[in-house]
C-alpha positions as CSV (number, residue, x, y, z in Angstrom):
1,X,-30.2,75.0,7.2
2,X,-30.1,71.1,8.4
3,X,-27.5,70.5,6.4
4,X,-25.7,73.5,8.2
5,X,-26.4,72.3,11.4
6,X,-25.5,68.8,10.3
7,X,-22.4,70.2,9.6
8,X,-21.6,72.5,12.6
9,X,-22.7,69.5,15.1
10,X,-20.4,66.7,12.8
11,X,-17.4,69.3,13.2
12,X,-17.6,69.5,16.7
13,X,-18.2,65.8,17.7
14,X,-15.0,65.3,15.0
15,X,-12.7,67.8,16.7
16,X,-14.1,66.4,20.3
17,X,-12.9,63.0,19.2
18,X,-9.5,63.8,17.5
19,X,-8.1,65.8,20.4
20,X,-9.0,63.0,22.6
21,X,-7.7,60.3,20.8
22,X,-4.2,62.4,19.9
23,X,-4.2,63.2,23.9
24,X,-5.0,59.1,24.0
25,X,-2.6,58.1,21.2
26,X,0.2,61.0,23.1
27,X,0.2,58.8,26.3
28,X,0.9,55.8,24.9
29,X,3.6,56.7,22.7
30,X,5.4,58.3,25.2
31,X,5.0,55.8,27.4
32,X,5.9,52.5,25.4
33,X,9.3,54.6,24.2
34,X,9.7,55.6,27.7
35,X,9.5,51.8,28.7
36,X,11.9,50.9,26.2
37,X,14.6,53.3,27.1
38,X,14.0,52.2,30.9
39,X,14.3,48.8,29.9
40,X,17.7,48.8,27.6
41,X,19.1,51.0,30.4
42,X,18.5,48.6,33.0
43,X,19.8,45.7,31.0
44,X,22.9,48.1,30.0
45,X,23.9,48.5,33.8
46,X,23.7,44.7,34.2
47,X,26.1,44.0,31.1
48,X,28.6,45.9,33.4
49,X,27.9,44.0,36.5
50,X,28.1,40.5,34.4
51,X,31.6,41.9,33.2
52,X,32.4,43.3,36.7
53,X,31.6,39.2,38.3
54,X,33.6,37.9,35.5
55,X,37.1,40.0,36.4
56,X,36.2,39.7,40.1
57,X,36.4,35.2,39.1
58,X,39.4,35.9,37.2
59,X,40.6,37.8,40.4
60,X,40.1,35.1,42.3
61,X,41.0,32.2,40.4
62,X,44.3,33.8,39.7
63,X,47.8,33.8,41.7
64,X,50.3,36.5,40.8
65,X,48.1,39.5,38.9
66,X,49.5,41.7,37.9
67,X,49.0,45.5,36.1
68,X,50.2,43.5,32.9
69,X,48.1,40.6,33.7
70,X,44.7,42.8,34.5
71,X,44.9,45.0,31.5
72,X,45.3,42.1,29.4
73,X,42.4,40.5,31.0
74,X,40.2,42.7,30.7
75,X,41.0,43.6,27.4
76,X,39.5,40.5,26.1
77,X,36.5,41.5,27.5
78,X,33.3,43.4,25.4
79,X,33.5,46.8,25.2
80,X,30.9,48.0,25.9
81,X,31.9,46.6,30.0
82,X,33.4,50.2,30.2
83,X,34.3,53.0,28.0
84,X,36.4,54.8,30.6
85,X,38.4,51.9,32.0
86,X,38.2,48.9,34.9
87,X,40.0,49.4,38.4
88,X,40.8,46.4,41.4
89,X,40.9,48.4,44.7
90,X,41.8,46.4,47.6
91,X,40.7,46.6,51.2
92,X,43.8,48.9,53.2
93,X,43.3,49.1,56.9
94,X,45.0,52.5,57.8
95,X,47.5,50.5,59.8
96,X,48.7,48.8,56.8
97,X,48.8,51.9,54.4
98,X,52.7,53.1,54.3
99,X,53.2,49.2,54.2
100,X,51.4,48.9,50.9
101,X,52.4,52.5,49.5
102,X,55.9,51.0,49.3
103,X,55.0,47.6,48.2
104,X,53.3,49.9,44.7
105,X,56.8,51.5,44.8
106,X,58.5,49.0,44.0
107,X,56.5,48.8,40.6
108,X,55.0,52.0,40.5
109,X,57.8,54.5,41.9
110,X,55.2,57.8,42.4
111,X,52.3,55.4,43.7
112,X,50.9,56.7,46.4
113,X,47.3,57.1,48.1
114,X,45.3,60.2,46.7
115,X,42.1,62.0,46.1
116,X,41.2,63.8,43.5
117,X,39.9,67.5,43.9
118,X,36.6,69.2,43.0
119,X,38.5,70.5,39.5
120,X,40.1,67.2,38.7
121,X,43.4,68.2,40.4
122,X,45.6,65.2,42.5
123,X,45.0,65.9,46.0
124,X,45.9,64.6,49.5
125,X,43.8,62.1,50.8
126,X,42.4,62.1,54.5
127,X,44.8,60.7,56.9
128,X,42.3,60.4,59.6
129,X,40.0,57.7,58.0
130,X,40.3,53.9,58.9
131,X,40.2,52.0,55.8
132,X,40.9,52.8,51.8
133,X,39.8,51.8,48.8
134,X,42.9,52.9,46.7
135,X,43.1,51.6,42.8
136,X,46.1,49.1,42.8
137,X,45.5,48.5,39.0
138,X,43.9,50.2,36.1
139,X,42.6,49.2,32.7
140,X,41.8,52.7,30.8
141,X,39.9,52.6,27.8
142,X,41.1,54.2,24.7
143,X,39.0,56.4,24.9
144,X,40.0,57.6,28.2
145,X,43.7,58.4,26.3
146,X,42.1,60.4,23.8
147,X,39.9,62.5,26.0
148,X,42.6,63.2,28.1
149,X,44.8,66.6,27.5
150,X,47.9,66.1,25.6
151,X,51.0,64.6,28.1
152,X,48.6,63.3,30.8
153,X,48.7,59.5,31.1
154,X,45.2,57.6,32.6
155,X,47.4,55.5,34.8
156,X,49.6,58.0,36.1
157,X,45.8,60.0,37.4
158,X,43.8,57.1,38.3
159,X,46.9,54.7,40.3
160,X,46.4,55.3,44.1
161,X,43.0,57.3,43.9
162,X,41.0,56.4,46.8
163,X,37.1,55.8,46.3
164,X,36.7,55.7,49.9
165,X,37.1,59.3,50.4
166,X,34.0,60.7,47.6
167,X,30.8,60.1,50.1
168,X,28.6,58.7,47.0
169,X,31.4,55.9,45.7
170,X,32.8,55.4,49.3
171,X,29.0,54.4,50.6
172,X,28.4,51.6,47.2
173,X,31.9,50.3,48.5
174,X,31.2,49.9,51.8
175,X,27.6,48.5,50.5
176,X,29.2,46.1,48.0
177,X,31.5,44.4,50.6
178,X,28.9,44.4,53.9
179,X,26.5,42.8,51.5
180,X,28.8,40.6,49.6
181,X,27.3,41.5,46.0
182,X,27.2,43.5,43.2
183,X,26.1,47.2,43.5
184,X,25.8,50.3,41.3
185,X,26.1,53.9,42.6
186,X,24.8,57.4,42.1
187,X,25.8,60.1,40.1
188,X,29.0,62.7,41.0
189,X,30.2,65.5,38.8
190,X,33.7,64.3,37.1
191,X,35.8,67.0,36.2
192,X,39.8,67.7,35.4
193,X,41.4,70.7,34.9
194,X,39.5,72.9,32.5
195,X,37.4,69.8,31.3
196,X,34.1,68.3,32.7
197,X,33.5,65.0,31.3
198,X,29.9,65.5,33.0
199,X,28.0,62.9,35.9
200,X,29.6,59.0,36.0
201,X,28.5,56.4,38.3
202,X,29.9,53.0,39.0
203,X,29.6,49.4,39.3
204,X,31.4,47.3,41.1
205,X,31.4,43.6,42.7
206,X,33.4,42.0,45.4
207,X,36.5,40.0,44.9
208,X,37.5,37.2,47.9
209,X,40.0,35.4,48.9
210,X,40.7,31.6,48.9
211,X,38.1,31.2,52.3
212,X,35.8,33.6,50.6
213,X,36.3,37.0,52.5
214,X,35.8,39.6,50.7
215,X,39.2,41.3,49.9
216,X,37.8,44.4,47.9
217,X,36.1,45.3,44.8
218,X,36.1,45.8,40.8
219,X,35.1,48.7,39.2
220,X,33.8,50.2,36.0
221,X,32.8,53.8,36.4
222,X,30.4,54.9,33.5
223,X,29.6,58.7,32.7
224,X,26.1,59.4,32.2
225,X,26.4,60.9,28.7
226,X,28.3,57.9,27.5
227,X,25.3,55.8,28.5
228,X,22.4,56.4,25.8
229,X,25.6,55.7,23.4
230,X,25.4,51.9,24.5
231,X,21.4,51.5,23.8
232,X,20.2,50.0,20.6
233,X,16.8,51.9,20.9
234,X,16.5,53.6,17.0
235,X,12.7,53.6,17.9
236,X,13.6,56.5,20.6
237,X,14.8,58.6,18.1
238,X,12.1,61.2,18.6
239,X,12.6,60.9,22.3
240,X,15.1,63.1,24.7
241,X,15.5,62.1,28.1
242,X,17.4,62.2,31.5
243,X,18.9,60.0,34.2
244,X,19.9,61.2,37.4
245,X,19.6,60.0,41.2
246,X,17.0,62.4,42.1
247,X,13.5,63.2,40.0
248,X,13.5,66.6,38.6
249,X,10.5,68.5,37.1
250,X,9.5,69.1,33.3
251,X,8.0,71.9,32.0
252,X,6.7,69.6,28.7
253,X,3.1,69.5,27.6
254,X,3.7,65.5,27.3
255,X,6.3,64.2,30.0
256,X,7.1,60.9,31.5
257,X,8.7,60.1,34.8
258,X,9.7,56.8,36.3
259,X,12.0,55.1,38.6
260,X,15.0,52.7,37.4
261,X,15.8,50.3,40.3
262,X,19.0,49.2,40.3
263,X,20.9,46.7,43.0
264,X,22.5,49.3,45.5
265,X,20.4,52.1,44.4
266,X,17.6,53.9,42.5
267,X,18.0,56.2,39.3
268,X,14.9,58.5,38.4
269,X,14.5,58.9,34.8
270,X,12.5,61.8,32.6
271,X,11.5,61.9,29.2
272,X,9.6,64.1,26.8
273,X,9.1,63.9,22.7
274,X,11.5,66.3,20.6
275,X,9.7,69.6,18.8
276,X,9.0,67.8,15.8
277,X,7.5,64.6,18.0
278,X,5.0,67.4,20.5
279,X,3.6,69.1,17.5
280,X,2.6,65.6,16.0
281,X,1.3,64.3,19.2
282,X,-0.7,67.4,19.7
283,X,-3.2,66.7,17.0
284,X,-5.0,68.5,14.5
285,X,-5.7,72.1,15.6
286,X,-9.4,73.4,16.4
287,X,-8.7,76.2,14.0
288,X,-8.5,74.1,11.3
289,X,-10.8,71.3,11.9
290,X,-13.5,73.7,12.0
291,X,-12.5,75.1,8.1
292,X,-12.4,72.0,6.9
293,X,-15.8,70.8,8.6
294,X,-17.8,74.1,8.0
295,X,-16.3,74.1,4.2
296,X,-17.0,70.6,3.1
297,X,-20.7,70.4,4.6
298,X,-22.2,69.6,1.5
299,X,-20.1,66.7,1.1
300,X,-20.3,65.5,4.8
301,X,-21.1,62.0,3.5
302,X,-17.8,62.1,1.6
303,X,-15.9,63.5,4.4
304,X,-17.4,60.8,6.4
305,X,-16.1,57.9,3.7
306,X,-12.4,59.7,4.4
307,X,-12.7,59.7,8.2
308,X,-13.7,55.7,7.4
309,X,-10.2,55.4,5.6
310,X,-7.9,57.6,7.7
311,X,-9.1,55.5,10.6
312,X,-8.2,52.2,9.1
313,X,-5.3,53.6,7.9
314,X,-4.1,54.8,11.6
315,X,-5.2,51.6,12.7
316,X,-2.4,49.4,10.2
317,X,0.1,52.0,11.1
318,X,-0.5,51.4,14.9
319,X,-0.7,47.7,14.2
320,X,2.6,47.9,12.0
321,X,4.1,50.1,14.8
322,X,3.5,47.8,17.4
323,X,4.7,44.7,15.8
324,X,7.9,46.8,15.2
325,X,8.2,47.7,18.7
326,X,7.3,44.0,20.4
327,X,10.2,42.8,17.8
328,X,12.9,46.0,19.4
329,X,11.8,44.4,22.6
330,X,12.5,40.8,21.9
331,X,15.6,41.4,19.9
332,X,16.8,43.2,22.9
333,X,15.8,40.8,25.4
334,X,17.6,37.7,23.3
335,X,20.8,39.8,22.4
336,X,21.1,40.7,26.3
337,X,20.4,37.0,27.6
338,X,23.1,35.7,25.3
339,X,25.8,37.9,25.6
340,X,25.7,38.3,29.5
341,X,27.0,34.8,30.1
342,X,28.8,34.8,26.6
343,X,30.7,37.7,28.6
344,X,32.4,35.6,30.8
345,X,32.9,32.4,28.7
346,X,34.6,34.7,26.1
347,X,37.4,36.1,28.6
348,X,37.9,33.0,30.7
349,X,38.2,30.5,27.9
350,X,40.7,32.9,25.9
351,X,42.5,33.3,29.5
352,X,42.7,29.4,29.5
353,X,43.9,28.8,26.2
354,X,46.5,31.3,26.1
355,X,47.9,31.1,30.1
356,X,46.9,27.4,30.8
357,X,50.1,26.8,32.8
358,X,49.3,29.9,35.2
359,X,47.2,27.8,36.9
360,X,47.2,25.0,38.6
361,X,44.6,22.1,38.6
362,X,42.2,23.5,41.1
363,X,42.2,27.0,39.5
364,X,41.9,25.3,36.0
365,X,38.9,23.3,37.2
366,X,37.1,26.3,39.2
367,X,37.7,28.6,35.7
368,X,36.4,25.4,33.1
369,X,33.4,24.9,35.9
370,X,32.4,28.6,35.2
371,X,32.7,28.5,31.5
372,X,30.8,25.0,31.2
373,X,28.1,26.3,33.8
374,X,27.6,30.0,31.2
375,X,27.5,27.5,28.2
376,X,24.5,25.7,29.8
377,X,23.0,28.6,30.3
378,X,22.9,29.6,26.6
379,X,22.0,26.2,25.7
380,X,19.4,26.2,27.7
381,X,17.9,29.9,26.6
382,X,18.4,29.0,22.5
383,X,16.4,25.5,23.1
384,X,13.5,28.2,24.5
385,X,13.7,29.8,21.9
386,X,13.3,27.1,19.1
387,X,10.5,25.7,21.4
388,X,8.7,29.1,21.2
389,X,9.3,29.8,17.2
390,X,8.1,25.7,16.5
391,X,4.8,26.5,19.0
392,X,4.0,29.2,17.0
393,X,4.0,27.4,13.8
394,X,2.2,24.3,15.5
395,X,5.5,21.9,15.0
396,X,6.9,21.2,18.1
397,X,7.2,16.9,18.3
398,X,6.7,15.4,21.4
399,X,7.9,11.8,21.7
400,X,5.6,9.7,24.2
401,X,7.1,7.0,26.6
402,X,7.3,5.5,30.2
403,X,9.7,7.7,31.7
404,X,11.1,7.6,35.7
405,X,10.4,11.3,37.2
406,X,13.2,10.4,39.8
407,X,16.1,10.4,36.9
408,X,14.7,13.4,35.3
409,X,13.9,15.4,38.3
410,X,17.7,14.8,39.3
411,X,18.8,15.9,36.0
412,X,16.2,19.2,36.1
413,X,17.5,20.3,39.0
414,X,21.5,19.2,38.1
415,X,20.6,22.2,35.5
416,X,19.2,24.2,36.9
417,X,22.1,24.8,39.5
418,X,19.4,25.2,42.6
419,X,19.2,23.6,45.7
420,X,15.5,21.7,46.0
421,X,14.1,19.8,48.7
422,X,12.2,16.7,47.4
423,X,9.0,15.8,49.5
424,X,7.4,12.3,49.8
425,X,8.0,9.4,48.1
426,X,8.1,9.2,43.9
427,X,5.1,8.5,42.3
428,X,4.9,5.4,39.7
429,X,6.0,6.2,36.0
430,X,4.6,8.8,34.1
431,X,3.4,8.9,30.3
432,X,5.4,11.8,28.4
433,X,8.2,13.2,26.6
434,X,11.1,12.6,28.9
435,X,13.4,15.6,27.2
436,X,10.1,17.6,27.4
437,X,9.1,17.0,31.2
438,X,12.9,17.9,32.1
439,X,12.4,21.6,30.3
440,X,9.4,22.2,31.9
441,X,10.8,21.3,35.6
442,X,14.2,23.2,34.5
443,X,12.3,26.4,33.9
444,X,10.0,26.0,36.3
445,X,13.7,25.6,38.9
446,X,15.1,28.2,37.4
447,X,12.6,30.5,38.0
448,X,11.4,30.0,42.0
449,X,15.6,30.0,41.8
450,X,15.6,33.3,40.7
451,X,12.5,35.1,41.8
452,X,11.0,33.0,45.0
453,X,12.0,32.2,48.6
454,X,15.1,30.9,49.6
455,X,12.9,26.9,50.2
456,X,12.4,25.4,47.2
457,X,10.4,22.1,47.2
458,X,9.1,19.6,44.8
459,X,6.5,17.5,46.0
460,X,4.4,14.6,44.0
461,X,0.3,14.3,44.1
462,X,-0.8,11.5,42.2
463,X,-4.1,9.4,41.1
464,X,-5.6,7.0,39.3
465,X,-5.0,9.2,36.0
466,X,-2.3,11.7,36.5
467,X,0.7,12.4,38.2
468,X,1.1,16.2,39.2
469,X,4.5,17.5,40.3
470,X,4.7,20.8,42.1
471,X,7.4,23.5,42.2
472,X,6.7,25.3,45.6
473,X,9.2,28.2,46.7
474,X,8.3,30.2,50.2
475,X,9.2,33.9,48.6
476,X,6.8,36.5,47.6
477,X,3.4,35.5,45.8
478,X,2.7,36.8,42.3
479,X,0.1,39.7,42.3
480,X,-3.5,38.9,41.7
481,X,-3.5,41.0,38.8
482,X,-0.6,39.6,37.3
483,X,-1.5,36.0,37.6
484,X,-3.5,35.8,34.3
485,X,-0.3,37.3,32.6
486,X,2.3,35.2,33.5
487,X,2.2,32.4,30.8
488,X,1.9,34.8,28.0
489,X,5.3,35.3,25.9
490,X,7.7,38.1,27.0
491,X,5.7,38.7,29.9
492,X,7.4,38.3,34.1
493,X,5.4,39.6,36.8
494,X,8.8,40.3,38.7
495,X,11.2,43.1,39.8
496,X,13.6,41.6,41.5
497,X,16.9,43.9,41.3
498,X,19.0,41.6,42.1
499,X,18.8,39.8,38.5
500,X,19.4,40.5,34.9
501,X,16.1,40.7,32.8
502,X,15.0,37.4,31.2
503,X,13.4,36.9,27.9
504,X,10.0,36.2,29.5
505,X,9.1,32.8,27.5
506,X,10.0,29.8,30.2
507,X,6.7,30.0,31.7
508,X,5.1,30.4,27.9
509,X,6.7,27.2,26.4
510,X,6.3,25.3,29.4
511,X,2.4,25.5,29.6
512,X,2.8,25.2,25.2
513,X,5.1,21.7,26.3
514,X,2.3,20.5,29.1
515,X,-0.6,20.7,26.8
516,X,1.0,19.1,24.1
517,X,1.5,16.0,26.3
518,X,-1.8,15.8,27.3
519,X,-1.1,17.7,30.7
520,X,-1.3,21.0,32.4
521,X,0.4,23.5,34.3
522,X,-1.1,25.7,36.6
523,X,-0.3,28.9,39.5
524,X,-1.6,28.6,42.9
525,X,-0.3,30.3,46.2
526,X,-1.6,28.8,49.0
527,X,-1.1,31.2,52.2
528,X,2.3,30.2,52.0
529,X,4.2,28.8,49.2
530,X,3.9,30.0,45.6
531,X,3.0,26.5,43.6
532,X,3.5,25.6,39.7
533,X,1.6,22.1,39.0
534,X,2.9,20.4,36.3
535,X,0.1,17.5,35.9
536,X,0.9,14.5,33.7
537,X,-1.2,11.0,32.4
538,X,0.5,8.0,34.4
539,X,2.2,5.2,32.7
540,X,-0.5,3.0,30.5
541,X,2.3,0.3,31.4
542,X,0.3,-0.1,35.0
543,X,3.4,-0.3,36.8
544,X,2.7,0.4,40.0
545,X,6.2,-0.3,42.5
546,X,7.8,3.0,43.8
547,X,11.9,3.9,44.1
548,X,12.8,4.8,47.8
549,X,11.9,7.3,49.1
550,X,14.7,10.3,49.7
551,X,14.2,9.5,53.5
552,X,15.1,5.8,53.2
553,X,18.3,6.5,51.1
554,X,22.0,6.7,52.7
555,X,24.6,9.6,51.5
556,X,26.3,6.6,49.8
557,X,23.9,6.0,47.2
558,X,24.6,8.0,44.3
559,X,21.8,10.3,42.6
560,X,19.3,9.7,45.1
561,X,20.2,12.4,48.1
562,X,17.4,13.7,50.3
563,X,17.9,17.0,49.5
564,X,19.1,17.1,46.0
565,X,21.4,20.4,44.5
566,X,23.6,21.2,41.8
C-alpha cells in the first residue's frame, strides 16, 4: 500500500512538473525563434535602405543619367537590394508636368504620367493634384520579366506610374523628402490583370541636388512573400509567421506577437510553431504519464535514476541548442555589418573603374571619399572582431608607452567621422597602448555618434595616478536595467530606428582593452549627459608640461581645432 501511494503521489508531482516545464520550455522557444526572425527582418529592410543611399550618391555624384546608365548601375549592385526592380522618381510640380511628359518623349515615345488601377490595369492619373512622383527610370529585376504574362514588358508598366497618387506610398514620399531621410512604407495589395503578386511595401531615400535640396527619391518596392526568401534563419524552420502593418489575432495554443520598428513606420509581426512543432511543445500527455507512473511503481527508484538522465540529457540538448542559436545570431550580425557598407563600395568602385572619365575631379573625389569612408568602416568592425576572438583566448598584446592623448584623440575622432567638442585643457601623457587607447575612444565616438544626443564632448579628469577621459553625449540615458548589460558581447541597450543593427561587441572589447592596460571603463549618467570613463595610469616619465589648450589655439594651427570633426 505505501509503495502504491508512493507511486500515485510521484506520478502526480511528475506530470505537475513536466507540463510546467514544456509550458516553460514552449515560451522560450517561441520566443528566441520569434526574436530571430524579427531581427533578420529588420536587418533585411536596412540592406535595402543601404542599397537605396548608395544609388541615391550615385544619383547625385552623376551628370547625364540616363535609363542606360541607371540599369547598369544598379545592376552592379547585390541582389538581394530588390527582387522586383529599383525606380528614380523625380519631384514634378503640376505646372511643370506636360513640360516633362514631352521631355520622356523624346526617349520614351508613350511616356506619360499614370496610375495603376485596383486590378493592375494602366489608368489615368489625377489631374487635380499639385505635385508627382512619376518613375522616370526603371531597373526591373529578372524576376519581374518572368512573372510577368507573356508580351508585357516591366518598363513599358512601371515608366510614368505615379507613387504620389496610392495614399500609403504617396504619404512615405512625402515623409522621405520633408524629413530628408530614408523611410520604409506599409503594405498595399499588388495586383495585374488576373494575377496578385500579394502585399509589397517600399523603401526609398532622397536624392539632392548640387546645393543639397532634395530633388526626389529612389525606390525598391519589396513584396511581402518575397521577404522570408531573403532571411538566413534555417533555425525557424518549425516556425510560420506573418508581417503586416496592423496586429492581427491567432487562434494558436502557443503564439507570439511583437512590433518591428522601422524608420517611417511600424510593421506588426505574428508567429506560431508548425503542427509538428505544437504537439512537441505541448509535452507529455496526462494520459500517459499516469500509465507509465502507476505501472512502474515497483521500480520507482529506477524510474527515478531515468528522470536523473533524461534531465541531463534535455539540459546538453538545451545547452547545444543555445550555443547553436547565439552562433545564427552572430553570424547574422557580422554578415550584415560587412556587407552594408561593402554594398556601396562594391557599386561605386566598379562605377569608377569602368566610367572614370564621366566624372570630373570633384565628382571623382566625392565618389573615392565614400568608398574610402565604407572601407574604414569594415576595417574598423574586422579589428573588433579579432580583438574579441584573442580576448577570449586570453592573447590580446598590449604594447605600453608614453603616449600624447591630444594626437590620438584627434585621430579617434578623424575615424570615427563625428563632430566632438573637447573640454579643458589636455592632461600630461598617459601610460598605455597608444593603437589600443585610440580603439577604445573610436568605439566609444562611434557609439554616442550613433545612439546619443546631438553634443558630444570629451572632457579630461586627472590625478596624481590616472588620467580619465570621458565620452559625454546629451541624448537619452541607458535604462537602469540595462546598464549592467551593456559591456557584455552581442548585447546594445538601444532601439534607435534610424540605424542598422551593430554587432554589439565595441562596448565588450573596449572594457577587455581598459583592463588590460591597467585601467577602467565605466557608465554614469549624471542628470544630463550620458558618460563613458575611460581611466588610464599617467606617464611614469613624470612629465608634467601641458599642449594648449583648444581655447588658446588659432584656426591656422593644424590638428589642434577647438571643436575637432571629421
Amino acid at each position: 500500500m505505501g509503495i502504491l501511494v508512493l507511486g500515485v503521489v510521484g506520478t502526480m508531482i511528475a506530470s505537475s512538473v513536466l507540463h510546467r516545464r514544456a509550458a516553460e520550455a514552449a515560451v522560450e522557444w517561441l520566443d528566441e525563434r520569434a526574436e530571430i526572425v524579427q531581427s533578420e527582418t529588420r536587418s533585411t529592410v536596412f540592406d535595402l535602405i543601404e542599397g537605396m543611399r548608395a544609388v541615391a550618391a550615385f544619383m547625385e555624384a552623376s551628370e547625364g543619367v540616363s535609363q542606360e546608365t541607371f540599369v547598369d548601375f544598379v545592376s552592379r549592385l547585390d541582389e538581394r537590394i530588390s527582387l522586383i526592380g529599383v525606380a528614380y522618381l523625380p519631384i514634378v510640380p503640376a505646372d511643370d508636368a506636360e513640360d516633362f511628359i514631352a521631355s520622356m518623349q523624346r526617349t520614351v515615345p508613350n511616356f506619360d504620367i499614370t496610375d495603376l488601377g485596383t486590378g493592375g490595369e494602366i489608368v489615368e492619373v489625377d489631374r487635380n493634384r499639385d505635385v508627382y512622383y512619376p518613375v522616370q527610370y526603371f531597373a526591373p529585376s529578372e524576376w519581374l520579366f518572368a512573372e510577368l504574362p507573356e508580351g508585357d514588358s516591366p518598363l513599358e508598366l512601371g515608366m510614368g506610374v505615379d507613387a504620389g497618387s496610392n495614399d500609403v506610398w504617396g504619404a512615405s514620399v512625402d515623409q522621405a523628402l520633408e524629413t530628408d531621410s530614408a523611410v520604409v512604407s506599409g503594405f498595399i495589395p499588388i495586383n495585374f490583370e488576373e494575377i496578385s503578386f500579394g502585399h509589397a511595401f517600399v523603401v526609398m531615400a532622397p536624392v539632392h541636388d548640387s546645393v543639397g535640396t532634395p530633388i526626389g527619391v529612389v525606390a525598391a518596392p519589396m513584396i511581402d512573400w518575397l521577404l522570408p526568401t531573403q532571411l538566413d534563419v534555417s533555425i525557424t524552420s518549425d516556425l510560420s509567421w506573418h508581417i503586416g502593418s496592423q496586429s492581427e489575432a491567432t487562434t494558436s495554443d502557443h503564439a507570439w506577437a511583437g512590433e518591428i520598428n522601422l524608420p517611417g513606420t511600424t510593421w506588426y509581426m505574428t508567429a506560431e510553431p508548425d503542427d509538428s512543432a505544437a504537439a512537441s511543445l505541448a509535452g507529455t500527455p496526462s494520459w500517459l504519464v499516469w500509465a507509465i507512473g502507476l505501472a512502474l511503481t515497483a521500480g520507482i527508484a529506477g524510474l527515478a535514476h531515468l528522470y536523473r538522465l533524461r534531465t541531463r540529457s534535455r539540459a546538453r540538448l538545451s545547452e547545444m541548442q543555445r550555443v547553436s542559436e547565439e552562433k545564427d545570431r552572430f553570424l547574422a550580425a557580422v554578415s550584415h555589418e560587412i556587407r552594408t557598407p561593402l554594398t556601396a563600395v562594391a557599386g561605386l568602385a566598379h562605377e569608377l573603374s569602368e566610367r572614370p572619365d564621366d566624372f570630373d575631379g570633384k565628382e571623382f573625389r566625392s565618389l573615392l571619399g565614400t568608398v574610402a569612408e565604407q572601407s574604414d568602416e569594415v576595417a574598423a568592425i574586422v579589428e573588433d572582431l579579432l580583438v574579441a576572438a584573442r580576448s577570449d583566448i586570453g592573447n590580446v598584446s598590449v604594447h605600453h608607452g608614453t603616449i600624447d592623448l591630444h594626437t590620438e584623440l584627434a585621430l579617434a575622432i578623424e575615424t570615427a567621422g563625428v563632430e566632438a567638442e573637447v573640454v579643458g585643457e589636455y592632461p600630461p601623457d598617459a601610460w598605455a597602448d597608444a593603437q589600443r587607447v585610440r580603439q577604445i575612444l573610436r568605439n566609444l565616438l562611434t557609439n554616442a555618434g550613433r545612439y546619443g544626443g546631438p553634443d558630444i564632448q570629451v572632457r579630461f579628469e586627472a590625478n596624481d595616478d590616472t588620467i580619465a577621459i570621458v565620452v559625454a553625449d546629451n541624448g537619452i540615458p541607458i535604462p537602469e536595467e540595462q546598464r549592467r548589460r551593456i559591456f557584455e558581447p552581442y548585447t546594445s541597450a538601444h532601439k534607435n530606428t534610424e540605424q542598422v543593427g551593430s554587432i554589439g561587441l565595441g562596448l565588450f572589447i573596449s572594457r577587455k582593452l581598459a583592463t588590460i592596460m591597467d585601467g577602467s571603463l565605466t557608465y554614469h549618467h549624471d542628470g544630463e549627459w550620458s558618460r563613458f570613463t575611460l581611466s588610464i595610469p599617467r606617464s611614469i616619465s613624470g612629465r608634467t608640461a601641458l599642449p594648449p589648450s583648444p581655447a588658446e589655439l588659432t584656426p591656422g594651427e593644424a590638428g589642434r581645432p577647438e571643436r575637432q570633426s571629421a
